[in-house]
BALO-980471 format. One record per residue (C-alpha): residue in one letter; residue number from 1; z, y, x. Coordinates in nm, 4 decimals. Layout:
N
code = A | pos = NUM | pz = Z | py = Y | px = X
...
***
This chain:
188
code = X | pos = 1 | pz = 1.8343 | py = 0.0708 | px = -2.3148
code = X | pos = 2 | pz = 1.7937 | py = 0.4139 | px = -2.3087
code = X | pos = 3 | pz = 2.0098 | py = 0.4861 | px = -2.0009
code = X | pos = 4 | pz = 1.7520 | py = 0.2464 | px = -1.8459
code = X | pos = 5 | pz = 1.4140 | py = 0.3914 | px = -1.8750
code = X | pos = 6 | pz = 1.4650 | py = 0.6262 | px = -1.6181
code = X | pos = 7 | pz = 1.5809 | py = 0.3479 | px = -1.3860
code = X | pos = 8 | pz = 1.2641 | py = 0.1506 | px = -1.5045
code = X | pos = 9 | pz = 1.0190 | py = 0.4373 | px = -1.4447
code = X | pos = 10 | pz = 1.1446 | py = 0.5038 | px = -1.1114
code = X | pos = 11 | pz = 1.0973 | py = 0.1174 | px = -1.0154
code = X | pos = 12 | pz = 0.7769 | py = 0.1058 | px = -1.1383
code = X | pos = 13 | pz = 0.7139 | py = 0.4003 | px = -0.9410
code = X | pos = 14 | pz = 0.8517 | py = 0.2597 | px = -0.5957
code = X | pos = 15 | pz = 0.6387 | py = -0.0143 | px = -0.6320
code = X | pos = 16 | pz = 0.3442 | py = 0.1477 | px = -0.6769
code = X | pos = 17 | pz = 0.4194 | py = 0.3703 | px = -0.3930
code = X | pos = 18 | pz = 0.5168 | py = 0.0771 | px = -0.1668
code = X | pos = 19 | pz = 0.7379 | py = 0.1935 | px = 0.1399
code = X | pos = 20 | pz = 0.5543 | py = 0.4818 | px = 0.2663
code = X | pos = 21 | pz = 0.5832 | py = 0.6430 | px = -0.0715
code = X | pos = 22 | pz = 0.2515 | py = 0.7157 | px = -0.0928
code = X | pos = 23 | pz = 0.1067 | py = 0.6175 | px = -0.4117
code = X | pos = 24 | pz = -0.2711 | py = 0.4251 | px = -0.3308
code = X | pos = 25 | pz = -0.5363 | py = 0.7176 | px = -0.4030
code = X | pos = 26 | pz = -0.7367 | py = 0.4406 | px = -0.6055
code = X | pos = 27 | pz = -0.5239 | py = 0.4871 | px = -0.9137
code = X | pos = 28 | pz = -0.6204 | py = 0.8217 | px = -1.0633
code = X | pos = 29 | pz = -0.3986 | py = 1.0230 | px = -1.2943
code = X | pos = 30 | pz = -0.5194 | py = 1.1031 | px = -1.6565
code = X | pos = 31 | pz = -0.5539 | py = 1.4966 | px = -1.6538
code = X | pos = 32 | pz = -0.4700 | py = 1.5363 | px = -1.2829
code = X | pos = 33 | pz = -0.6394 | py = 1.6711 | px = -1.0220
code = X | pos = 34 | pz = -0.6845 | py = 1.4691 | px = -0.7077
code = X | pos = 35 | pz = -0.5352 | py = 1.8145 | px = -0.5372
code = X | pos = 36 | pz = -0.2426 | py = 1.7568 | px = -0.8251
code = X | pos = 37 | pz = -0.2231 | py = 1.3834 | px = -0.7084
code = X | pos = 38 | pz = -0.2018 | py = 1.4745 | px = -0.3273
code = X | pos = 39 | pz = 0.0825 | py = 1.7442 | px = -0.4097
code = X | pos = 40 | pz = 0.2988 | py = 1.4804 | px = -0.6115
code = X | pos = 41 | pz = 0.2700 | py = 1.2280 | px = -0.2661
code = X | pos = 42 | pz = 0.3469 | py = 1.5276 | px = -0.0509
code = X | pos = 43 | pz = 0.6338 | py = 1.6175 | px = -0.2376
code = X | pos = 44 | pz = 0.7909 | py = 1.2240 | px = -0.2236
code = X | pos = 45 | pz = 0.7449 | py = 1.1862 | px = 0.1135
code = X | pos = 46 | pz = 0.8669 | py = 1.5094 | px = 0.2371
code = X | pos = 47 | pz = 1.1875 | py = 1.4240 | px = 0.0126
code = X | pos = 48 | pz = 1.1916 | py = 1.0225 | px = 0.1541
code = X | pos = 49 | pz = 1.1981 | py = 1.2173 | px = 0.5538
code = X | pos = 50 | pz = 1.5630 | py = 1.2509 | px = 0.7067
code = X | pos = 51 | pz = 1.7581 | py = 1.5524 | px = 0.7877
code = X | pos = 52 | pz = 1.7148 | py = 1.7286 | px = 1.0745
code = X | pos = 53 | pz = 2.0598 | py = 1.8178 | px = 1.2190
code = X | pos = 54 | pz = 2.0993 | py = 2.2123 | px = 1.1829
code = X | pos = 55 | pz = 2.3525 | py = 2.3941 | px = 1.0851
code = X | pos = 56 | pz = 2.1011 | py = 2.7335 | px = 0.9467
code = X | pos = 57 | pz = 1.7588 | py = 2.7127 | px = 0.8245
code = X | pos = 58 | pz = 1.4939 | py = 3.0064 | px = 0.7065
code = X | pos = 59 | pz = 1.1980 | py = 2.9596 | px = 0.5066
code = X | pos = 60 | pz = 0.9569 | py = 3.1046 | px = 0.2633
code = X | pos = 61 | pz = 0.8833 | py = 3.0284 | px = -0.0291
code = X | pos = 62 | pz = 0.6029 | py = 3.0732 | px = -0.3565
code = X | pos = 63 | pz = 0.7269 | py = 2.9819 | px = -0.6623
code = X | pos = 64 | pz = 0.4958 | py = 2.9002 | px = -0.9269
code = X | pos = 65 | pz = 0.7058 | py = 2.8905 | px = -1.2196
code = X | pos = 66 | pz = 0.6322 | py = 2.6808 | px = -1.5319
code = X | pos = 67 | pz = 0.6767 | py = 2.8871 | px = -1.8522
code = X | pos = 68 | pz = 0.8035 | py = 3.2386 | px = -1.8425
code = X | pos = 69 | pz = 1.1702 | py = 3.3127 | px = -1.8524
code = X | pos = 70 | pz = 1.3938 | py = 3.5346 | px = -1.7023
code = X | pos = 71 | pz = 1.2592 | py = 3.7377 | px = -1.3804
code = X | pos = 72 | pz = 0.9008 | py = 3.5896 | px = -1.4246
code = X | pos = 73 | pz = 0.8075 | py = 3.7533 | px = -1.7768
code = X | pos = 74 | pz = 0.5443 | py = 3.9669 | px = -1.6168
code = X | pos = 75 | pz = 0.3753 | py = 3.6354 | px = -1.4692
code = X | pos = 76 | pz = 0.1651 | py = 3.4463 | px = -1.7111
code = X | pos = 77 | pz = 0.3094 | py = 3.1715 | px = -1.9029
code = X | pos = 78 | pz = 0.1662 | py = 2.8428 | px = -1.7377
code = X | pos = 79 | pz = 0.2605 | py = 2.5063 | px = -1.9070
code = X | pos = 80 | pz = 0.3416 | py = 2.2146 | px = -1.6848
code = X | pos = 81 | pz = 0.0224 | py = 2.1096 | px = -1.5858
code = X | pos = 82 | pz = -0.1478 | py = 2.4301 | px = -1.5241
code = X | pos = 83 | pz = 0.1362 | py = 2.5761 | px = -1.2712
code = X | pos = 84 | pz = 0.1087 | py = 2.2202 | px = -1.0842
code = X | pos = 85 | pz = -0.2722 | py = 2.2708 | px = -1.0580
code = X | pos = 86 | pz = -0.2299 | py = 2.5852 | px = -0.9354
code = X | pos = 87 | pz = 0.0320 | py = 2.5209 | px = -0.6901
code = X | pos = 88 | pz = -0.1655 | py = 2.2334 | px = -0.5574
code = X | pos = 89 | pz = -0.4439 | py = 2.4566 | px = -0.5083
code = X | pos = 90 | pz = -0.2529 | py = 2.7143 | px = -0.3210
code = X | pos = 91 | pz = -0.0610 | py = 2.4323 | px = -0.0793
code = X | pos = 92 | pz = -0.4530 | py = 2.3621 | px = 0.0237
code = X | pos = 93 | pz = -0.4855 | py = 2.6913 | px = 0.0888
code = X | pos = 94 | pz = -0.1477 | py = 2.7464 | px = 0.2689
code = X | pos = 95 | pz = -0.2255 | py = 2.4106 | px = 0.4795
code = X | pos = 96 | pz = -0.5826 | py = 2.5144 | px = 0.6063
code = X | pos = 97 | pz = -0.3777 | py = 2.8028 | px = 0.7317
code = X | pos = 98 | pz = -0.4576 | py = 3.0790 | px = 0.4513
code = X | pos = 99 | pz = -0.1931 | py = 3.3886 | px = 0.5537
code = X | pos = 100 | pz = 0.1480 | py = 3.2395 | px = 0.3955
code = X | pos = 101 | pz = 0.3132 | py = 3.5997 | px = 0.3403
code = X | pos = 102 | pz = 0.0460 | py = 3.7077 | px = 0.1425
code = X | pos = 103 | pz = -0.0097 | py = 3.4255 | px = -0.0737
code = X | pos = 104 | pz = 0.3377 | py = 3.4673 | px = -0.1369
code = X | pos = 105 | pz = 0.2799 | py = 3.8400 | px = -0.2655
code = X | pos = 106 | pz = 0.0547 | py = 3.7410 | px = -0.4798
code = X | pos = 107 | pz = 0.1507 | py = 3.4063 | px = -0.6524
code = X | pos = 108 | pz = 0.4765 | py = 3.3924 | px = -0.5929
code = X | pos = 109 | pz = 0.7019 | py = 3.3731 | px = -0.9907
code = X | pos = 110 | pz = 1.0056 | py = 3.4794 | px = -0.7492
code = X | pos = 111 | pz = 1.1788 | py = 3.7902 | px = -0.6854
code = X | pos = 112 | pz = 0.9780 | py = 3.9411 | px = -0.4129
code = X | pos = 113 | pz = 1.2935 | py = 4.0843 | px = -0.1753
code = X | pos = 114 | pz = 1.1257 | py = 4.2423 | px = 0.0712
code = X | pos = 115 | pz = 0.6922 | py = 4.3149 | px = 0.0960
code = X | pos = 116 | pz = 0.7156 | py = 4.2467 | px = 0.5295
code = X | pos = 117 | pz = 0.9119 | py = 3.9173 | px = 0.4365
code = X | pos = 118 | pz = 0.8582 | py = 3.7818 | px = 0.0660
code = X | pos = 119 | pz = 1.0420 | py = 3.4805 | px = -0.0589
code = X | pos = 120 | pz = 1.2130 | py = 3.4435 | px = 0.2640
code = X | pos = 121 | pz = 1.5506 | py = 3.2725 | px = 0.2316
code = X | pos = 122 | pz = 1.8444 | py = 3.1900 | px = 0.4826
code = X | pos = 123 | pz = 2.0135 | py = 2.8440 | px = 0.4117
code = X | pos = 124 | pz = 2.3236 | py = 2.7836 | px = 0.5569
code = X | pos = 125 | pz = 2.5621 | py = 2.4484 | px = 0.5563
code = X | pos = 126 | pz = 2.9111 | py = 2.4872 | px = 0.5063
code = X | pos = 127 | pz = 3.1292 | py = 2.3961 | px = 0.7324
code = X | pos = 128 | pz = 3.3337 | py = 2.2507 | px = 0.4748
code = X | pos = 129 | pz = 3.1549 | py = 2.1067 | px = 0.1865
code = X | pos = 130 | pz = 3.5544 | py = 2.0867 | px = -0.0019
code = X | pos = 131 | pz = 3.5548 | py = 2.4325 | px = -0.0751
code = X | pos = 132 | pz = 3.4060 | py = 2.5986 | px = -0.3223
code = X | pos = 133 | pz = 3.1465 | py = 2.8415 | px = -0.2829
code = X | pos = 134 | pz = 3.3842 | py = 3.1290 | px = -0.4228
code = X | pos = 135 | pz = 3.6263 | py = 3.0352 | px = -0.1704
code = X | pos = 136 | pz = 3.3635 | py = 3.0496 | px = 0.1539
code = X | pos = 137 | pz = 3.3566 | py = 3.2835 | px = 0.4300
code = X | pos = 138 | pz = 3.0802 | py = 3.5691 | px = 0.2931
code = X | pos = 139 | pz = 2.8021 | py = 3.5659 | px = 0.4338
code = X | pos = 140 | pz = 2.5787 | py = 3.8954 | px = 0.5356
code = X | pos = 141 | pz = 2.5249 | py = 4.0495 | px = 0.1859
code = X | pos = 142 | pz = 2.2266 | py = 4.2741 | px = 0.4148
code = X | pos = 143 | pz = 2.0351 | py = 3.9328 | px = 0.4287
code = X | pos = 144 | pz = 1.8911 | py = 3.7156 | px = 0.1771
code = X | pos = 145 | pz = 2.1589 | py = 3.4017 | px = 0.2875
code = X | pos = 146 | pz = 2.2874 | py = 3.1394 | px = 0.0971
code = X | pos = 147 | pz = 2.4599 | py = 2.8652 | px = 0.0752
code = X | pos = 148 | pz = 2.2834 | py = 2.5664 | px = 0.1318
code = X | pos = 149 | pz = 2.3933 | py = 2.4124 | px = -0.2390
code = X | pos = 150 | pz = 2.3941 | py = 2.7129 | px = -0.4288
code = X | pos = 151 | pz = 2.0195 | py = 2.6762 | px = -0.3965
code = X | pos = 152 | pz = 1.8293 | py = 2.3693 | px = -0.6172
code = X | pos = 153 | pz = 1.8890 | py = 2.0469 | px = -0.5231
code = X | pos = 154 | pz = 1.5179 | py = 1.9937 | px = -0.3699
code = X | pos = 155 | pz = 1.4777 | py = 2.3575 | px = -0.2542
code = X | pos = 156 | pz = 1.7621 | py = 2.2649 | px = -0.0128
code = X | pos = 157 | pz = 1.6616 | py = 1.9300 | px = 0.0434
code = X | pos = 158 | pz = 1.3198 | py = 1.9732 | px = 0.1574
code = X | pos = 159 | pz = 1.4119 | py = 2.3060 | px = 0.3713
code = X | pos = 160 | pz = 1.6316 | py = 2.0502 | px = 0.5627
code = X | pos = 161 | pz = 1.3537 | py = 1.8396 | px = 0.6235
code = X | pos = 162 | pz = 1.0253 | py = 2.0361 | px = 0.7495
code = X | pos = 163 | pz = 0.9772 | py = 2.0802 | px = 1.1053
code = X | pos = 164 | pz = 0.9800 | py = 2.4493 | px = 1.2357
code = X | pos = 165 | pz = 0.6348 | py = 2.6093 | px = 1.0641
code = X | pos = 166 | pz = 0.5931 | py = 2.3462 | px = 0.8599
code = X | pos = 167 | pz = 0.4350 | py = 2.3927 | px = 0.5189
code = X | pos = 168 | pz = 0.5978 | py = 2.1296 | px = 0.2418
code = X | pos = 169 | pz = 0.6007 | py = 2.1025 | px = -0.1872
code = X | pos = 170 | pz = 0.8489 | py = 2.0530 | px = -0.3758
code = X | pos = 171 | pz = 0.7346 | py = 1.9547 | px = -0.7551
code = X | pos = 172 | pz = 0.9481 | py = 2.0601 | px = -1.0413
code = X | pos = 173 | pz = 1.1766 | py = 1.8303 | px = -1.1778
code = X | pos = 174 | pz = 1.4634 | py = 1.8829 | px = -1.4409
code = X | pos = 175 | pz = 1.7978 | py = 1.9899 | px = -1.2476
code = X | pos = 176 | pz = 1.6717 | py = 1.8974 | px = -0.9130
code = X | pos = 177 | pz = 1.3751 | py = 2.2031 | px = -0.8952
code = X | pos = 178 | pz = 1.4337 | py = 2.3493 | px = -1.2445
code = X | pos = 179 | pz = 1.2033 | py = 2.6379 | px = -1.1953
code = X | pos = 180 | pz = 0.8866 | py = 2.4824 | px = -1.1163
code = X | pos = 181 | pz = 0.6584 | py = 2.3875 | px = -0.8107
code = X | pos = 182 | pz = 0.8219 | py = 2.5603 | px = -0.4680
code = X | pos = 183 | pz = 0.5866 | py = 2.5802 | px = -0.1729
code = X | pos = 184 | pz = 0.7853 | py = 2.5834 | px = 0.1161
code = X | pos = 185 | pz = 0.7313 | py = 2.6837 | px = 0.4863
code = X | pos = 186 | pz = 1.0043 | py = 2.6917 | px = 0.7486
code = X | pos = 187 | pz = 1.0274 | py = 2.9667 | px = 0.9564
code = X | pos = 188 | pz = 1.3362 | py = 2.9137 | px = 1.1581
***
């Protein structure tokens, strides 16, 4: 039964979505913000989009991390709720076309490589997804590349699915986005 409830959940969840994936705004979310709600459809629909066929994607991203651990222990310590609220708030802002890099600079829980390009990443897909990352061609140790899964599961995911300056969300979510709430845009 256990082993279920997940399966149950995410059921329950599909129907109330229906098959745009949008959940209806009438049903409000004890504690949530309707800026919180929006984020959460956002982030399932930009997941539910296809690929696009590339073979090398860039974005940026701010990371607002929930709790403090590892490189973020100058940040403060936000619980769940608090860093989704405030990564809803700055998607609005990043939307109505607030400057992304700078946002970045100053929100971002991430390692900031670079003040001209913070949280800018280089995803690309292996050519042959049978060998092991240790085994791969290296790529440019001068750039911030990667691997497209040696990045989260969702990070990767939804860089493969915004359109060229394109800002998405990705919500945090056990394995998938372990770190917290990623707001993405795509660059190249």
């Amino acid at each position: 039964m256990t082993r279920l409830l997940p399966i149950i959940a995410l059921g329950l969840l599909l129907c109330a979505c229906g098959p745009s994936g949008n959940a209806p705004a009438s049903v409000p979310v004890m504690g949530v913000s309707a800026a919180a709600e929006d984020l959460r459809r956002q982030a399932a629909a930009l997941l539910a989009r296809p690929e696009i066929d590339v073979e090398e994607v860039t974005v940026q991203h701010c990371l607002i991390a929930v709790r403090n651990r590892g490189p973020f222990v100058d940040k403060p310590s936000l619980s769940h709720l608090e860093a989704e609220e405030k990564a809803a708030q700055l998607l609005i802002r990043a939307q109505r076309g607030d400057d992304f890099r700078l946002l970045v600079l100053e929100n971002t829980y991430d390692h900031i490589q670079s003040e001209t390009e913070p949280g800018v990443y280089i995803m690309v897909r292996p050519k042959d997804m049978k060998i092991p990352p240790p085994d791969r061609p290296k790529l440019d140790p001068e750039k911030p590349m990667y691997y497209r899964d040696e990045m989260t599961l969702w990070f990767s995911m939804a860089a493969w699915r915004l359109q060229v300056g394109e800002i998405g969300v990705i919500e945090k979510s056990g394995e998938n986005s372990p770190y917290g709430f990623h707001i993405i845009k795509r660059l190249k």
